[in-house]
OpenMM code with the backbone's topology and positions (N, CA, C; nanometers):
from openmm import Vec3, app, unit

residues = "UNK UNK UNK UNK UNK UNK UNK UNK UNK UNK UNK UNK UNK UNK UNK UNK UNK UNK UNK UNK UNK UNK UNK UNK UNK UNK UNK UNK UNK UNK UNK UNK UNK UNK UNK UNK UNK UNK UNK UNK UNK UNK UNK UNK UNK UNK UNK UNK UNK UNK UNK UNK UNK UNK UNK UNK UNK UNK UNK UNK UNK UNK UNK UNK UNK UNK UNK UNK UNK UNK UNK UNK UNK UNK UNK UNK UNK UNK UNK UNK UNK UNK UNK UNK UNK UNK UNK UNK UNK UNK UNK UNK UNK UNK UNK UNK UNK UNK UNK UNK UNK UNK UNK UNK UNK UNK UNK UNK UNK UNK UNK UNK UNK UNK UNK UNK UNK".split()
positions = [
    Vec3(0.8672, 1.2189, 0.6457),
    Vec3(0.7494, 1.1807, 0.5718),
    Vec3(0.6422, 1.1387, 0.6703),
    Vec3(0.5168, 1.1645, 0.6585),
    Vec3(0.4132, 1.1373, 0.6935),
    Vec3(0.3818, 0.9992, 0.7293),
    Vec3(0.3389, 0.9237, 0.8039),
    Vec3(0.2811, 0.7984, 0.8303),
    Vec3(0.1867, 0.7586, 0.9203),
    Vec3(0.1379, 0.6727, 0.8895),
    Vec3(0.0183, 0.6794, 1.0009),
    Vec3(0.0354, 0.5933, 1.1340),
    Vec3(-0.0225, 0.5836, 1.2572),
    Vec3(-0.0004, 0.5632, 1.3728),
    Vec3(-0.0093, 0.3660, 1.3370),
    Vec3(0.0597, 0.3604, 1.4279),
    Vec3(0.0668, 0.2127, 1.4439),
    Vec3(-0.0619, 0.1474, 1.5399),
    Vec3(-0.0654, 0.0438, 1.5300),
    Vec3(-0.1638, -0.0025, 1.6064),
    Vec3(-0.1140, -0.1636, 1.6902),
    Vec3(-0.1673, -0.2031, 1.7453),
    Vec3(-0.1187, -0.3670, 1.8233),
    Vec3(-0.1063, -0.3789, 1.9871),
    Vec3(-0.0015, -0.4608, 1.9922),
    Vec3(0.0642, -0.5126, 2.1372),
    Vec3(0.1665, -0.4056, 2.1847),
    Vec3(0.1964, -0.3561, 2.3375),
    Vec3(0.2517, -0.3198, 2.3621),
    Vec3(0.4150, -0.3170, 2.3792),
    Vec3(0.5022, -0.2219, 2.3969),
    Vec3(0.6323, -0.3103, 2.3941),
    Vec3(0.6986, -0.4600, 2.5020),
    Vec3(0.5883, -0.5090, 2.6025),
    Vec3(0.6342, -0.5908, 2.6565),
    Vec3(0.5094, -0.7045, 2.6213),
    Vec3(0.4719, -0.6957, 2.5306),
    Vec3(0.4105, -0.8072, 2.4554),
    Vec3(0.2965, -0.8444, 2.4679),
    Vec3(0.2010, -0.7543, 2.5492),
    Vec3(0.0936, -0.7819, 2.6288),
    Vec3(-0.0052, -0.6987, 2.4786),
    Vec3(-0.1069, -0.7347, 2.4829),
    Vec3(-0.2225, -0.6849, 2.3995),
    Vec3(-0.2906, -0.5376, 2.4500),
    Vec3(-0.2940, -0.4332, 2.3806),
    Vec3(-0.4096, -0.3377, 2.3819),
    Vec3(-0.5146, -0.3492, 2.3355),
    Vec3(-0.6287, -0.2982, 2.3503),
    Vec3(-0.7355, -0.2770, 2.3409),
    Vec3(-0.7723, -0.2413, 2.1133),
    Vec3(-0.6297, -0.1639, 2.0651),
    Vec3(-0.6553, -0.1637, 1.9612),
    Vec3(-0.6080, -0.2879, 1.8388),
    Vec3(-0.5412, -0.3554, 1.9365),
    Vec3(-0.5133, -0.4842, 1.8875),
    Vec3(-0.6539, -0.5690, 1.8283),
    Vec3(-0.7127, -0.5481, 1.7108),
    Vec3(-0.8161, -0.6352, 1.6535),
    Vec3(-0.8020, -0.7381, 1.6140),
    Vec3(-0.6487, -0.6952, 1.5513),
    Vec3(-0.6335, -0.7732, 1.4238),
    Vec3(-0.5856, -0.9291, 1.4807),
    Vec3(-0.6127, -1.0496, 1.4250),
    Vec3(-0.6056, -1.2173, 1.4415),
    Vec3(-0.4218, -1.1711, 1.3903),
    Vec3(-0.4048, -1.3246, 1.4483),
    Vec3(-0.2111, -1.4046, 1.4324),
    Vec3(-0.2370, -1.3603, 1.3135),
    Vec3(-0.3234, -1.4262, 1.2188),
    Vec3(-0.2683, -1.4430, 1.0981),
    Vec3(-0.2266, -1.3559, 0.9974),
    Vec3(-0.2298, -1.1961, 1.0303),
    Vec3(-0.2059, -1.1035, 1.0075),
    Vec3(-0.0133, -1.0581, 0.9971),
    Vec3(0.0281, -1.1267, 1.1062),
    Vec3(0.1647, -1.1406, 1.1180),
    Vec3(0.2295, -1.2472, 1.0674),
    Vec3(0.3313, -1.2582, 1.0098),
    Vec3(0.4213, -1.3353, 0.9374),
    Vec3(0.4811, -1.4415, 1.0942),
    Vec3(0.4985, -1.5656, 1.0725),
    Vec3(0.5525, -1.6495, 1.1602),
    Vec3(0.7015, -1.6655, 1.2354),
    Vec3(0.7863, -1.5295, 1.0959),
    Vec3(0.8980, -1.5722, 1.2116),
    Vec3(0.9182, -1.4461, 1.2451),
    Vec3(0.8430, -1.3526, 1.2956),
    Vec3(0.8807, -1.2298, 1.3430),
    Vec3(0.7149, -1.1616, 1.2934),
    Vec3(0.7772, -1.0291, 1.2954),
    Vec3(0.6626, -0.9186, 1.2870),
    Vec3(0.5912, -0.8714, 1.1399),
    Vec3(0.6242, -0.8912, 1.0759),
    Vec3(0.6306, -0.8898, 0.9294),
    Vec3(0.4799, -0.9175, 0.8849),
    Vec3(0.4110, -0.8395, 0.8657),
    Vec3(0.2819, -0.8468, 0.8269),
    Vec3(0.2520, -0.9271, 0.7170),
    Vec3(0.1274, -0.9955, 0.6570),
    Vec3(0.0840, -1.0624, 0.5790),
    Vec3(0.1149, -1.0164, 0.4068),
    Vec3(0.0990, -1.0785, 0.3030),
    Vec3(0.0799, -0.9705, 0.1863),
    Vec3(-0.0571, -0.9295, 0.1659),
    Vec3(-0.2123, -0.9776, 0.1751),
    Vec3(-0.2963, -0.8976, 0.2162),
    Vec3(-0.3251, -0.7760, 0.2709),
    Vec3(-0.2640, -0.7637, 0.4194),
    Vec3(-0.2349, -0.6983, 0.4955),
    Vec3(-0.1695, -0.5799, 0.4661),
    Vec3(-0.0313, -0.6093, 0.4029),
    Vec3(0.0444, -0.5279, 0.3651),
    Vec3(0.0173, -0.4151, 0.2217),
    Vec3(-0.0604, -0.5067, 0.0954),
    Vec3(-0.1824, -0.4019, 0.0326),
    Vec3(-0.3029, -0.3339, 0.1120),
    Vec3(-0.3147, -0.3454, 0.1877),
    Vec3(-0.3980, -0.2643, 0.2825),
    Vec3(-0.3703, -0.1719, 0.2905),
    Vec3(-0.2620, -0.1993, 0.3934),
    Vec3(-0.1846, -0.0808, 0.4157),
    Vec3(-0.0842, 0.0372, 0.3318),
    Vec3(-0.0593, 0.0037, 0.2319),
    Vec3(-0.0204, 0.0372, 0.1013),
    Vec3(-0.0978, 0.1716, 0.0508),
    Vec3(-0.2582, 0.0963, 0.0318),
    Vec3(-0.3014, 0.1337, -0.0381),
    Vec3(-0.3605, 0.2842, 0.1131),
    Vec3(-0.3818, 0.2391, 0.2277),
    Vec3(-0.4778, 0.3631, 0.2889),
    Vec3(-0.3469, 0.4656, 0.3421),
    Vec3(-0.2187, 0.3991, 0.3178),
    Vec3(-0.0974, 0.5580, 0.3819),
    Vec3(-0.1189, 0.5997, 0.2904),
    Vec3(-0.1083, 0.5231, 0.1530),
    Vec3(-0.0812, 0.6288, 0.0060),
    Vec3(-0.2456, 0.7421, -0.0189),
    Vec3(-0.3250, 0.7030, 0.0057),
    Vec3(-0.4486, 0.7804, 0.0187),
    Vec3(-0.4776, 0.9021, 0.1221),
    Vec3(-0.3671, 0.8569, 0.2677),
    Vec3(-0.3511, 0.9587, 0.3270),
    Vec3(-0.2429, 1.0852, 0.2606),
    Vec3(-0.1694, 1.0604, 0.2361),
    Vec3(-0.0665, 1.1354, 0.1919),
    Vec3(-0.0950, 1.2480, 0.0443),
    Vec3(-0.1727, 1.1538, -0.0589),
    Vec3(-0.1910, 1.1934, -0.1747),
    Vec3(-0.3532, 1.2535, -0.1749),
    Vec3(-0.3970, 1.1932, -0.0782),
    Vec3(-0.5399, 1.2892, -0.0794),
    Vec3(-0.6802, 1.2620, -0.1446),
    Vec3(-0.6201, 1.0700, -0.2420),
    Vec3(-0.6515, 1.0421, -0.3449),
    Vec3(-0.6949, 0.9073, -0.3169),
    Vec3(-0.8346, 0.8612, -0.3491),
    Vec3(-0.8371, 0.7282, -0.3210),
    Vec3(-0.7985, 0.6249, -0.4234),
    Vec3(-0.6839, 0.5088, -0.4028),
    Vec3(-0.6567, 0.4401, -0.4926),
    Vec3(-0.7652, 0.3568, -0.5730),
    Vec3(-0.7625, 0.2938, -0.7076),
    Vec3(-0.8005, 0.2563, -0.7494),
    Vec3(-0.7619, 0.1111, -0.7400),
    Vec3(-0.6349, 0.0678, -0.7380),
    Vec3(-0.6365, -0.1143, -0.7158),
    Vec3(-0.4888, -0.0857, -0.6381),
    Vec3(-0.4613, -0.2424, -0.5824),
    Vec3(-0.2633, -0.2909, -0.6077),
    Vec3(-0.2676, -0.3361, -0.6711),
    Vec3(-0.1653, -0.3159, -0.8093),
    Vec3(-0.1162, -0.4111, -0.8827),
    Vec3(-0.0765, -0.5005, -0.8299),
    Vec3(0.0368, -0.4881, -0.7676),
    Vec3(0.1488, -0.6182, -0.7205),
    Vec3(0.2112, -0.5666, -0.6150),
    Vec3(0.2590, -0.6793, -0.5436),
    Vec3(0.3055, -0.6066, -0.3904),
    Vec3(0.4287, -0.7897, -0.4101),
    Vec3(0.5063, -0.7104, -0.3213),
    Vec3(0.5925, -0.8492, -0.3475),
    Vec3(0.7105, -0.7993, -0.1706),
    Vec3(0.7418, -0.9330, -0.1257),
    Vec3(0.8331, -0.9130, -0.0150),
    Vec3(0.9726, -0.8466, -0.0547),
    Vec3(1.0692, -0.8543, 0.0497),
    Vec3(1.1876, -0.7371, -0.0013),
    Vec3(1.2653, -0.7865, 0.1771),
    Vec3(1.3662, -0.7442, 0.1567),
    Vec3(1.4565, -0.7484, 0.3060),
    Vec3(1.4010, -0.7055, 0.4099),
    Vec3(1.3597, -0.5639, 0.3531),
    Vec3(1.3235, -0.5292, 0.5062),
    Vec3(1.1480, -0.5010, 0.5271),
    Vec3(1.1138, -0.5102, 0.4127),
    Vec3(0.9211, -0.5451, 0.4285),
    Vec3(0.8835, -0.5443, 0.2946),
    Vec3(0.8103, -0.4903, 0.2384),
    Vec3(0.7388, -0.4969, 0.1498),
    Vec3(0.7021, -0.3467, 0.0591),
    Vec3(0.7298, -0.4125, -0.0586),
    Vec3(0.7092, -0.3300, -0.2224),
    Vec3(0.5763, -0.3640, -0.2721),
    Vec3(0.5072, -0.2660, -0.2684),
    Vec3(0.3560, -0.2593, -0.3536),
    Vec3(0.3303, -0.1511, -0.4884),
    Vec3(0.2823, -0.1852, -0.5699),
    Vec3(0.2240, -0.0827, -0.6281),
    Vec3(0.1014, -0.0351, -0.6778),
    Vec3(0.0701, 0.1036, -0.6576),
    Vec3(-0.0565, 0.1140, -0.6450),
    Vec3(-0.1176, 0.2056, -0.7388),
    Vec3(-0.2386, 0.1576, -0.8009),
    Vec3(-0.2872, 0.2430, -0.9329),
    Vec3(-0.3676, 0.3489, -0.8676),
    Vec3(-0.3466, 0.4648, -0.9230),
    Vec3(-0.4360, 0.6055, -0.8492),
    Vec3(-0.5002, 0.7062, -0.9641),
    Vec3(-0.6158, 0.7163, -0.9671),
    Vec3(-0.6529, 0.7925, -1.0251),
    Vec3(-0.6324, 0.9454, -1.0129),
    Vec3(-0.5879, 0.9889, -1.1099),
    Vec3(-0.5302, 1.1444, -1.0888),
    Vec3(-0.6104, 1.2513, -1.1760),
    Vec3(-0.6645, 1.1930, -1.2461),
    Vec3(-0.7140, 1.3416, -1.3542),
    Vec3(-0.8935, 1.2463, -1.4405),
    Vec3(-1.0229, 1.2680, -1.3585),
    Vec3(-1.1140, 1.2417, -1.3772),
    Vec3(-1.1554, 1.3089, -1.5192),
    Vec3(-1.1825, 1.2157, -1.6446),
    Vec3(-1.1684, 1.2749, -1.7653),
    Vec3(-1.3659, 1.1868, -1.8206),
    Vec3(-1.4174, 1.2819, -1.9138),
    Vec3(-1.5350, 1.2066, -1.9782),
    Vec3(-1.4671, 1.1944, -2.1105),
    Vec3(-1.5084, 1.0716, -2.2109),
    Vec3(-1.5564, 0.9284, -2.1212),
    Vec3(-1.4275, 0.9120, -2.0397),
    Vec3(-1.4494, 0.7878, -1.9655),
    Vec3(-1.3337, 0.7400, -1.8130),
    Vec3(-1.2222, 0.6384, -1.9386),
    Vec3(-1.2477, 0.5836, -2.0294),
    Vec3(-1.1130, 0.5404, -2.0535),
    Vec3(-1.0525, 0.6896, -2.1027),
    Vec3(-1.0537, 0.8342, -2.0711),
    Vec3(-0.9473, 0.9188, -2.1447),
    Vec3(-0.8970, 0.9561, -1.9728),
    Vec3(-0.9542, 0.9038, -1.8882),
    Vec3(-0.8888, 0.9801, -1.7690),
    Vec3(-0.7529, 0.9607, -1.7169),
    Vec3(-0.6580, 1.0155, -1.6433),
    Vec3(-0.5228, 0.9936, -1.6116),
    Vec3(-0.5283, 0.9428, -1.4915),
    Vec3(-0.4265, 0.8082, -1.5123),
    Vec3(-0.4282, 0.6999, -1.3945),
    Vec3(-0.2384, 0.7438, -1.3890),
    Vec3(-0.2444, 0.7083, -1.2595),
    Vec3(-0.0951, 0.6828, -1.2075),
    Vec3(-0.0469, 0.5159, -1.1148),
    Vec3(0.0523, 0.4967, -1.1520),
    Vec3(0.1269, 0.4012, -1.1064),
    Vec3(0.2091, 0.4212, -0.9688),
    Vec3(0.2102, 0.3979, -0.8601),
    Vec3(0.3278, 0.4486, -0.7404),
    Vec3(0.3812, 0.3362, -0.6510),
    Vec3(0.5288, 0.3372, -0.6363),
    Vec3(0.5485, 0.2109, -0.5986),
    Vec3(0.6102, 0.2889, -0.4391),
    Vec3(0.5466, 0.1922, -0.3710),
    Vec3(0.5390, 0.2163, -0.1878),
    Vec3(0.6139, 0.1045, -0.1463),
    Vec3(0.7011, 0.1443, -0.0618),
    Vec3(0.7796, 0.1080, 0.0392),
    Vec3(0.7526, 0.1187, 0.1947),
    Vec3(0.7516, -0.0713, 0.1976),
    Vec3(0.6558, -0.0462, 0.3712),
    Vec3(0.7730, -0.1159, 0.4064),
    Vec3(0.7767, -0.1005, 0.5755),
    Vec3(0.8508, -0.1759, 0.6887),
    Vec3(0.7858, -0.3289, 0.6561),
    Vec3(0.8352, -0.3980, 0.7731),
    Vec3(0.7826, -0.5247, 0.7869),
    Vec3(0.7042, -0.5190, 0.8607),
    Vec3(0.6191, -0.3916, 0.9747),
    Vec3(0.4955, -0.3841, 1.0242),
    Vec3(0.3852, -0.3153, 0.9121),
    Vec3(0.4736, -0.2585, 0.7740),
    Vec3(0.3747, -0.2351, 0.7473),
    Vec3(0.3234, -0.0842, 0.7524),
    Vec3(0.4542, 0.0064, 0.8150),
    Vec3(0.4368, 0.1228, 0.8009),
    Vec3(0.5504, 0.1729, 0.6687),
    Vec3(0.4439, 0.2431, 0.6265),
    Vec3(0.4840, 0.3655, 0.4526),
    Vec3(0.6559, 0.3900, 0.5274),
    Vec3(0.7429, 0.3603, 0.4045),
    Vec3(0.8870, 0.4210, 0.4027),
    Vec3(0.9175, 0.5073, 0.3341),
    Vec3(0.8508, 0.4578, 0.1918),
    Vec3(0.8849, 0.6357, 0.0912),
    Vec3(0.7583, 0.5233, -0.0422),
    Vec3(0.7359, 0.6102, -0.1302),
    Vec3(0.6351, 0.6690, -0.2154),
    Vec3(0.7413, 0.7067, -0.3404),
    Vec3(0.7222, 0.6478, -0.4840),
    Vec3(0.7327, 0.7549, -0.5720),
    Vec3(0.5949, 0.6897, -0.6718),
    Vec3(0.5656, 0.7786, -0.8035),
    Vec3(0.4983, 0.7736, -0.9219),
    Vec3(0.6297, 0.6963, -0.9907),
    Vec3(0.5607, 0.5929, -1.0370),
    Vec3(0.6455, 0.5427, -1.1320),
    Vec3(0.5853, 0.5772, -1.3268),
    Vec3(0.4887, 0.5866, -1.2881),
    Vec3(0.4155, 0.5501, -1.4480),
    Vec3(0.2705, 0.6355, -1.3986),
    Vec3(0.2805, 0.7553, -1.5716),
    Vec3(0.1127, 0.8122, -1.5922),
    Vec3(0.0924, 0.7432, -1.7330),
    Vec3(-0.0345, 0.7045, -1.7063),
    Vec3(-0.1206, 0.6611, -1.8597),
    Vec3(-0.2551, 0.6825, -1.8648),
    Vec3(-0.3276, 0.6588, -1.9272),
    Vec3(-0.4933, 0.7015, -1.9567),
    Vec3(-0.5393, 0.5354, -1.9324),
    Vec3(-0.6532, 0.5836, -1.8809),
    Vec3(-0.7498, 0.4432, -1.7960),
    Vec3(-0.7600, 0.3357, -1.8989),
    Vec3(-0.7663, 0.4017, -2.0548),
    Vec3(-0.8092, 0.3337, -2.1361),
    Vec3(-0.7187, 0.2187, -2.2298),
    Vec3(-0.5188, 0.2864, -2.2112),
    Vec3(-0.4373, 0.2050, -2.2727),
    Vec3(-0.4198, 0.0611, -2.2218),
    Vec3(-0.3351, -0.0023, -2.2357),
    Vec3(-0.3254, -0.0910, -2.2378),
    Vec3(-0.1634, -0.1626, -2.2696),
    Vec3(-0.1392, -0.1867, -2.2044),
    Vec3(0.0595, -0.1991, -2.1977),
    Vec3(0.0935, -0.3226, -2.3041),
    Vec3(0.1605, -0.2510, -2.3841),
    Vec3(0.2109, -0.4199, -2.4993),
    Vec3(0.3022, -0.4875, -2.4508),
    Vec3(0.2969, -0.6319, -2.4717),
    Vec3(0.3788, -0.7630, -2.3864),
    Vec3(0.5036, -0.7332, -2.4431),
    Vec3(0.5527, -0.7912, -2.3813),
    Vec3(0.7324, -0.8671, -2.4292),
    Vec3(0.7500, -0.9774, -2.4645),
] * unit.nanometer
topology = app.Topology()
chain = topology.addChain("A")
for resn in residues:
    res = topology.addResidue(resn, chain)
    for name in ("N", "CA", "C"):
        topology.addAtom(name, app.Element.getBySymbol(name[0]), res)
């Protein structure tokens, strides 16, 4: 699967030049990126891959080995916009934060609206 290039410190710990990003970006007891951070990144592999620019993260939540997001994508531009087809996809990142796997979980129209439990 596709992913995009990493960016940071070198392997002996010293800083590169593409290193922008502040500490606070990294999690404190290791490498493990922020949850900010980690919808970031979520959202611009899944845009590389699908071709498609997302529309939001729902929810992104930690996990063993990094982080579960999911991300709403517009798939089928419809007039008016509540008839258009939105998709749901839940992404699987490392703990730096690089894409592990991708599926569609859920298609619905912009306009429904999910009933509670």
């Amino acid at each position: 699967m596709k992913t995009a290039g990493r960016s940071g410190g070198t392997r002996d710990g010293s800083r590169t030049s593409e290193d922008t990003t502040s500490e606070d970006t990294t999690h404190r007891e290791g490498r493990r990126v922020s949850a900010p951070r980690a919808m970031r990144r979520a959202a611009e592999q899944l845009q590389e891959l699908l071709g498609r620019a997302p529309e939001s993260v729902s929810a992104v939540k930690p996990t063993d080995n990094g982080w579960q997001a999911d991300v709403e994508v517009l798939e089928l531009e419809r007039v008016p916009g509540t008839t258009s087809v939105m998709a749901s996809y839940r992404v699987t990142l490392d703990e730096e934060g690089e894409l592990l796997a991708y599926e569609r979980i859920r298609r619905y129209t912009r306009g429904q609206i999910d009933p509670r439990q």
